[in-house]
C-alpha positions in Angstrom: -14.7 14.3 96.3 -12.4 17.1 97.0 -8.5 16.4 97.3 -8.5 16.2 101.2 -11.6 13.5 101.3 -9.5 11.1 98.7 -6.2 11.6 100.7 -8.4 10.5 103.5 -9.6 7.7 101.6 -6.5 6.3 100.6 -5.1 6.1 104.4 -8.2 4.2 105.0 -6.9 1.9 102.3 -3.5 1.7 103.6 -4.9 0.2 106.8 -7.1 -2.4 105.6 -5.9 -5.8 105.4 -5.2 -7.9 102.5 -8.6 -9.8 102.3 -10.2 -6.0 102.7 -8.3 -4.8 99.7 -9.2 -7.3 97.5 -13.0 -7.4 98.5 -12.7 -3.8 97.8 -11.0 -4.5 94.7 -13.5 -6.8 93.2 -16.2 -4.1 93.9 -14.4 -1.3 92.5 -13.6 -4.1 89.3 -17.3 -4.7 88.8 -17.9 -1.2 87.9 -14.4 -0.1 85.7 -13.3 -1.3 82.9 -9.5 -2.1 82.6 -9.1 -1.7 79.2 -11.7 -1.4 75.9 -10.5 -5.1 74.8 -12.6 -6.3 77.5 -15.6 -5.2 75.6 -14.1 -6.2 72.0 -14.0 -9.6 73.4 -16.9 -9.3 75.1 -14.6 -11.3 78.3 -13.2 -9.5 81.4 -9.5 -9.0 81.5 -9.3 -11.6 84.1 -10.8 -14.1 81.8 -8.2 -13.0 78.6 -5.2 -13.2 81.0 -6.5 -16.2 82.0 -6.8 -18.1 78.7 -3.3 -16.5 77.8 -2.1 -18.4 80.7 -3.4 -21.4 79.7 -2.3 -21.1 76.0 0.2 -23.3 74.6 4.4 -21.8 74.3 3.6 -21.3 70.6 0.8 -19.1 71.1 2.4 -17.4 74.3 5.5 -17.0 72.6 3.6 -15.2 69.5 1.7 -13.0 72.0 5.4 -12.0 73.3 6.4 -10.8 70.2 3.1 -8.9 69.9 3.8 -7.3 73.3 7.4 -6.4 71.8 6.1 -4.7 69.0 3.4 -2.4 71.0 6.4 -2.0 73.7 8.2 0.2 71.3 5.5 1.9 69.9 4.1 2.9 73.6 7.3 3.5 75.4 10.0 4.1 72.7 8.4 6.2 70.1 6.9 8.8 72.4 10.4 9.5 73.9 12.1 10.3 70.8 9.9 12.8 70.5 12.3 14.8 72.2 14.9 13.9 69.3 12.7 15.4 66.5 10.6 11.9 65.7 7.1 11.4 64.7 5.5 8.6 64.2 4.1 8.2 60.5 2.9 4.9 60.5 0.6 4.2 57.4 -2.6 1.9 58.0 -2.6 -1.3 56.6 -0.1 -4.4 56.3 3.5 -3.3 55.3 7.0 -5.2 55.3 8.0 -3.0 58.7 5.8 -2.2 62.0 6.8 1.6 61.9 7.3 4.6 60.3 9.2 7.2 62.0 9.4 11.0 60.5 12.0 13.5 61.3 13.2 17.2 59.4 15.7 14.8 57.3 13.2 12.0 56.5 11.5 8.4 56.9 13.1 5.6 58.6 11.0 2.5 58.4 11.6 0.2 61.1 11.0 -3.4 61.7 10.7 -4.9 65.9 11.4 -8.1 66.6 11.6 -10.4 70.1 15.1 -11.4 70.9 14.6 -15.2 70.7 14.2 -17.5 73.9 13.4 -20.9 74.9 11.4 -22.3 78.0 11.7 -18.7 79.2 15.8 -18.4 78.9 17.3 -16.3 75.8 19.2 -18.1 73.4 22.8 -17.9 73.3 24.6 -19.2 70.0 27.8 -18.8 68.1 28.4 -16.4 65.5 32.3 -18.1 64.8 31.0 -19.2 61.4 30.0 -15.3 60.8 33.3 -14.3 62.2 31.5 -13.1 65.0 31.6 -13.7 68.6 31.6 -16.5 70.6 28.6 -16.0 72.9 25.8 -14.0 70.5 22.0 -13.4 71.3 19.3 -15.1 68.7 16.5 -13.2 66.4 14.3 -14.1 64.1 14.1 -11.7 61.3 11.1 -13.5 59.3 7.5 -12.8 58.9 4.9 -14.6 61.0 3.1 -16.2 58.1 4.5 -18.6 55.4 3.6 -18.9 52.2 5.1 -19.8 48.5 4.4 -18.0 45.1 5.7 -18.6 41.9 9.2 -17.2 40.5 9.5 -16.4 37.0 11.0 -19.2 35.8 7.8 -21.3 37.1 9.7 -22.4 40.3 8.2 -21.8 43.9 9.7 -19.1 46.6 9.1 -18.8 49.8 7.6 -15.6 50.7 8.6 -16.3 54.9 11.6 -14.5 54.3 12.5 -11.0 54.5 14.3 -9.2 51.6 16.7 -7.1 51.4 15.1 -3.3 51.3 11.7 -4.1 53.1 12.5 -2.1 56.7 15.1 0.2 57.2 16.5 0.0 60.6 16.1 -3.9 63.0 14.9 -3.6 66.5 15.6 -6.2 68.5 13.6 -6.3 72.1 16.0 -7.5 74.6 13.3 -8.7 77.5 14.2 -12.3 77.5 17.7 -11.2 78.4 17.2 -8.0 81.2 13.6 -8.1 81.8 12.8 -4.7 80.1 10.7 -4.0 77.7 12.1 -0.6 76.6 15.4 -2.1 75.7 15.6 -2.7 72.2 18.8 -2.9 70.3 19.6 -2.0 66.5 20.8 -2.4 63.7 20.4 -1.5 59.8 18.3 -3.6 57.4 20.7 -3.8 54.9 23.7 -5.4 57.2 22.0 -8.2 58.4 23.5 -11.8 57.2 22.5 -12.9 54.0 19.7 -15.7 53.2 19.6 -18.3 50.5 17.8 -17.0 48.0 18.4 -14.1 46.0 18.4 -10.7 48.1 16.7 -12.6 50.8 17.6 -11.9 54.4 18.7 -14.8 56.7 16.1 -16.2 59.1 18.4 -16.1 61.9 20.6 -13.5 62.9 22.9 -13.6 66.1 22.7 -10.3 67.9 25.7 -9.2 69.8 25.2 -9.1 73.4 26.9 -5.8 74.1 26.4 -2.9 71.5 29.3 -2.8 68.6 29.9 -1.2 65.2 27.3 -3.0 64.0 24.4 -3.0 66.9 23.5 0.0 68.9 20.9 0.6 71.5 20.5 3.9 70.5 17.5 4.2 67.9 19.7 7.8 66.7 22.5 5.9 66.0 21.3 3.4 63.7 18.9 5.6 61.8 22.4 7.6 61.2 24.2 4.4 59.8 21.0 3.7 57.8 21.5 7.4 56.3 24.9 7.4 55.5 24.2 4.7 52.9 27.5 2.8 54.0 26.9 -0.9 52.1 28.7 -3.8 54.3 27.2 -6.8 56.1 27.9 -7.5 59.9 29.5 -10.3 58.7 32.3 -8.4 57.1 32.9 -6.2 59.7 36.3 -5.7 61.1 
């Protein structure tokens, strides 16, 4: 079909009614595949959006963080491209999501979903930090929990991240604007201390403009990671 015939086409299109469109929706569907999960699942997307709808919050809200995750790598990674970046990503399971490479190094970076509940973000204190007043919620800890054994024959939770294990924070700000290329950031190694030795606390308030601690600009942060200043946001001024 040359480019004339599909321009025609499409003014066709723009003329039919709703109930056309979608009858010629479903037959064009019958014959294209949206996306190659359909055939790992052996289930139309229709059907997987379907029973995602009909999950419970737990398993919605997990899928949210999933969708935070492959946000960045699909629309943040590529456009820092232009700043030098690659991704380096090794396969397997690791302590962070990515790897990003520039001339000066590796930055390993960890993304996390900004947490919310019954579809509104959180907003807590962080007083008892001397923080603000009004602070945004994440989750720093890993999806699966689990206990081994210290060396003094004592169990530890292995839930909680340590200090060392990613780089660079990115927080996914949807819950709170809606978008999910708007992440903010901060360094690993600032982020409010846990219980255990060199653990890193579960929850962390994020501020909910940038500061001298929290950025939105991925450049920014991998810089304060690379200067190799040692504080925790706590102890800011």
């Amino acid at each position: 079909m040359t480019e004339p015939d599909l321009t025609d086409l499409k003014q066709l299109i723009a003329q039919c009614t709703p109930e056309q469109r979608q009858s010629l929706f479903k037959e064009l569907r019958s014959e294209i595949q949206i996306h190659e999960l359909e055939g790992t699942f052996g289930a139309p997307a229709e059907v997987i959006l379907e029973a995602i709808h009909r999950a419970p919050e737990l398993t919605r809200r997990m899928l949210r963080g999933v969708i935070a995750d492959s946000a960045f790598a699909t629309l943040i990674v590529p456009a820092l491209a232009a700043y030098g970046w690659q991704d380096d990503t090794p396969p397997g399971n690791h302590s962070f999501d990515h790897m990003l490479k520039d001339a000066q190094g590796r930055v390993s970076v960890q993304v996390k979903l900004q947490r919310s509940e019954r579809g509104n973000p959180v907003i807590t204190t962080g007083t008892r930090f001397g923080l603000g007043a009004a602070m945004y919620m994440v989750e720093p800890q890993k999806t699966r929990t689990g206990k081994v054994m210290d060396a003094e024959g004592g169990e530890k939770k292995t839930r909680p991240y340590r200090y060392g294990e990613f780089d660079v924070l990115a927080v996914s700000l949807q819950p709170s604007n809606g978008r999910w290329d708007s992440f903010r950031y901060t360094v690993g190694n600032w982020l409010l201390p846990g219980v255990g030795p060199n653990e890193i606390a579960t929850y962390q308030p994020v501020p909910m403009e940038p500061n001298d601690d929290w950025t939105d600009d991925f450049n920014v942060a991998a810089q304060w990671f690379r200067s190799g200043i040692v504080k925790r946001i706590s102890n800011r001024a």
